[in-house]
N, C-alpha and C positions, 0 to 999 in steps of 0.2 A: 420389386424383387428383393427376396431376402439375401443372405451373405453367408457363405460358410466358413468360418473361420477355424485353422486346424492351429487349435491349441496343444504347446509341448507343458505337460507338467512335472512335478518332480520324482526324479528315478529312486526317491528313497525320503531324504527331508525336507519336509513340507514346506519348510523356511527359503526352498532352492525356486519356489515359485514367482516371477513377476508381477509387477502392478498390473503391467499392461492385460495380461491373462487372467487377471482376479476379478477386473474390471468389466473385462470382455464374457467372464463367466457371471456374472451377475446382471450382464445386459441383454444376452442372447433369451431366447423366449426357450430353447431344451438344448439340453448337453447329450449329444452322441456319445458315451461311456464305453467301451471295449469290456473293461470291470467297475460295472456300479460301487460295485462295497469299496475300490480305491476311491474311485471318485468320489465318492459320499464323505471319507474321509478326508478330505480334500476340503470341500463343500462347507464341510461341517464345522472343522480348524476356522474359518473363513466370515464364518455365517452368511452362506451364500444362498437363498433359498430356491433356485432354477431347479425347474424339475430335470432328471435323470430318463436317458432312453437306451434300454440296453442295446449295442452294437455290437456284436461279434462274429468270426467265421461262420458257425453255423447256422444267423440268421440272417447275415447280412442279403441275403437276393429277399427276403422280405421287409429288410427294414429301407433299404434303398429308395423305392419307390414312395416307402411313408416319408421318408425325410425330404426326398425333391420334392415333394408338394406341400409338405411344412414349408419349402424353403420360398413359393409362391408367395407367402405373407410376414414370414417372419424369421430374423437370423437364428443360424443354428452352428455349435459349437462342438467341434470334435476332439475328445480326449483318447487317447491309446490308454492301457494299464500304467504305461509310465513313458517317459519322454515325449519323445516328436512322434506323432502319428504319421501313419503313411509308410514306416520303415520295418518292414518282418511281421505286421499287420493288418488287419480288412480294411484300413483308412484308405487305402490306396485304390480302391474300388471305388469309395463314396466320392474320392475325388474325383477321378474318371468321369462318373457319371455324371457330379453336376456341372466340370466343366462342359460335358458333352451338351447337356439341356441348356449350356450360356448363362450360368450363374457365378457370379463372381468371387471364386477362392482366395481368401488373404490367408497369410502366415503369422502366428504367435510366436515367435521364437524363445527355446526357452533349453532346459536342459537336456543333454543327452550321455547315453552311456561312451558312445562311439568316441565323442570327442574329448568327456572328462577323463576317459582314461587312458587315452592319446597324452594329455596334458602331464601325465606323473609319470608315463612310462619308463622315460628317460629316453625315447628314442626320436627317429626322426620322423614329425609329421609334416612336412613340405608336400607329402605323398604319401598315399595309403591307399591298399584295397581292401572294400569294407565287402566279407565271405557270407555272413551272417549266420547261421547254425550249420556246421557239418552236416553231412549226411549221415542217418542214425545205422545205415548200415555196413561195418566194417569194411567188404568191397567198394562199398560206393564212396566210404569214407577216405579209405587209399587212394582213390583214384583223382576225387579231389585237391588232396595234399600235393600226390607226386603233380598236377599241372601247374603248381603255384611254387614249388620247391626253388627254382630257378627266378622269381619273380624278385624283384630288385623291391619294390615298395614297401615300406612297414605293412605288416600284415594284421587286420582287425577282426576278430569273431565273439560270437555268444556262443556257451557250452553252457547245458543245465549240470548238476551235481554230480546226477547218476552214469550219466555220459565223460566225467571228464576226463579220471583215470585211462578209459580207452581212448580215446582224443592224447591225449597226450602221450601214450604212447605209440601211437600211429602218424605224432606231426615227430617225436625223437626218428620212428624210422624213415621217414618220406622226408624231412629238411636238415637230421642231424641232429642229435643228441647235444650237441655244444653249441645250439642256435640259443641265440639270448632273446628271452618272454620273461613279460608282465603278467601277471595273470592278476586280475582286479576282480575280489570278492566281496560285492554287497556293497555297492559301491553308492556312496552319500548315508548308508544306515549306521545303526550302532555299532554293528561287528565289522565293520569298514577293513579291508585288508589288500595291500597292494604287497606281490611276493613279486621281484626280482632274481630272475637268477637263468640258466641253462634250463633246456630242456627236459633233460634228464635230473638238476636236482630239482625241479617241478614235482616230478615224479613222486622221487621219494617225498617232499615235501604234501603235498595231498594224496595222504592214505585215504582219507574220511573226507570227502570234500561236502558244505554244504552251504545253501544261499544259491546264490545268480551269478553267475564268472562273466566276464568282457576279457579276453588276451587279447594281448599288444606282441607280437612276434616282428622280431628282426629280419628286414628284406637283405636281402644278398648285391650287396653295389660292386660286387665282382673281390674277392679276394687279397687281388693285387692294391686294391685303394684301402681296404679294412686292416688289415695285417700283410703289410708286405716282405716282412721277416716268416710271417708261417708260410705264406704263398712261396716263395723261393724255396723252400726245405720241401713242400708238397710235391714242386714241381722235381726236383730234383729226385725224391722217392720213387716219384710216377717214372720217372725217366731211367733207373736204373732198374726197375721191373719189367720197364720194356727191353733194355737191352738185355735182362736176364730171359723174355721172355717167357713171363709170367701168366696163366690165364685171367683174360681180365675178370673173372666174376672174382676168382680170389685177391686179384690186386687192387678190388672196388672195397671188398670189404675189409682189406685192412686199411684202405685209407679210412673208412669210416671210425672204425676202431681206434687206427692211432690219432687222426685229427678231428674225428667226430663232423664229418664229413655226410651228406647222406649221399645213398649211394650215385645218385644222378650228378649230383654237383661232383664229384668225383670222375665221372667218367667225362662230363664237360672238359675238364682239366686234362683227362686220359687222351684226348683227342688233340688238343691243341701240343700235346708236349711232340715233339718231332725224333 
C-alpha cells in the first residue's frame, strides 16, 4: 500500500521549501497540485521531474477515487496552491477519504501563512483563533465579527484585496476602531509588507489594497489586565451616565467614539458597572 503524503510548500519564496519535501516530491510516483502552474514552478526551480495531477474543488469527487487507487501501488503527494494543505482547501477531503480506505497519512511540515504571520505581528500567540475568510456577505460578515468581538485570543484571517476595505471596516465597527492588527501583504514575495497599527488607521492606510492579506488582530484579555488606567476612566464614564441616566444605545456609542470601544464590549462594561 502506497502512502499519501501532505506536503506544505512555499507561500511565496521558493527558497522557504524543505529538504525533506524536495525529496519526498521527487520520490512520489504523482503530485496532487491544487495549482499545477504553482507547482510546476516549484517543480521546475527544483528539477523535479514527478508528473502533476490536477486537484481542485471542482474536480476533486472525480479525482478521489483516481488517487485512492493510485494509492494501491504507489505513493502519492499532496500540494495546496501554497502552504499546508488540508487548511481552507479540497486537501481535507483526500485526507478523509484515504484515511477512511486505511492508507497511511504522513505530514511534510513546511510553511504557513497562519503562523509566519503570527510570528511579526507583534502579538500574543500562546492562543489564537484561526476564522479563515469572512463571509463575502456584509450580513453574514457582521454577524461573524460581532460573535468573536468579545473573544480574548489573538485573532487570525485571510481577506482577498477586493474584499478588504469592507472587512475592515466591518471588524473597526463589531471590535472597535482602536483594536490593534497586523495586516501582512504578500507575505514571503517581493512586495512583502507587514502594516501595524489600529483598526481604523488600517483603514485609511489601504485605499488600493493588492496581493493576498493574513491579519493578526488583538484578542480582548479583559480591559482591566491591558490598560488599567483607560479601564478605570471607562468605568467611571459608564457610571456617571448611569447615574445621569443616559439611554444606553447613546451611552454605547459614545463610549465607542471616545475610547474606540465596539459597541458590545462597551455594554459588557455597561452591565458590570453598579
Amino acid at each position: 500500500m502506497g502512502i499519501l503524503y501532505i506536503v506544505a510548500t512555499p507561500i511565496g519564496n521558493l527558497e522557504d521549501v524543505s529538504l525533506r519535501a524536495l525529496r519526498i516530491l521527487k520520490e512520489v510516483a504523482v503530485i496532487a497540485a491544487e495549482d499545477t502552474r504553482t507547482t510546476q514552478k516549484l517543480l521546475q526551480r527544483y528539477d523535479i521531474p514527478t508528473p502533476l495531477l490536477s486537484y481542485f474543488e471542482g474536480n476533486q469527487a472525480q479525482r478521489i477515487p483516481e488517487l485512492l487507487e493510485r494509492l494501491e501501488r504507489d505513493d502519492v503527494a499532496l500540494a495546496s496552491e501554497a502552504g499546508v494543505p488540508g487548511i481552507r482547501d479540497p486537501g481535507l477531503e483526500l485526507v478523509k477519504a484515504a484515511q477512511e480506505a486505511g492508507y497511511n497519512v504522513v505530514p511534510i511540515p513546511g510553511p504557513s501563512a497562519i503562523t509566519t504571520a503570527l510570528s511579526v505581528s507583534g502579538m500574543q500567540g500562546d492562543e489564537f483563533l484561526f476564522l479563515g475568510f469572512l463571509p463575502s456577505r456584509k450580513t453574514e460578515r457582521r454577524k461573524a465579527l460581532e460573535e468573536v468581538s468579545l473573544q480574548t485570543r489573538t485573532l487570525v484571517l485571510f481577506e482577498s484585496p477586493h474584499r478588504l476595505a469592507d472587512s475592515l471596516k466591518d471588524m473597526a465597527a463589531a471590535l472597535g476602531p482602536a483594536r490593534r492588527v497586523a495586516v501582512c501583504r504578500e507575505l514571503t514575495k517581493l512586495h512583502e509588507e507587514v502594516f501595524r497599527g489600529t483598526l481604523s488607521e488600517a483603514q485609511e492606510h489601504f485605499v488600493a489594497p493588492r496581493g493576498e492579506f493574513t491579519l493578526v488582530i488583538e484578542g480582548t484579555r479583559g480591559l482591566e489586565e491591558q490598560e488599567p488606567a483607560q479601564a478605570e476612566d471607562i468605568l467611571a464614564d459608564l457610571r456617571l451616565l448611569k447615574e445621569a441616566h443616559a439611554p444606553v444605545k447613546e451611552a454605547m456609542a459614545q463610549m465607542a467614539k471616545v475610547y474606540g470601544l465596539s459597541r458590545r464590549q462597551a455594554y459588557k462594561m455597561w452591565l458590570e458597572v453598579e
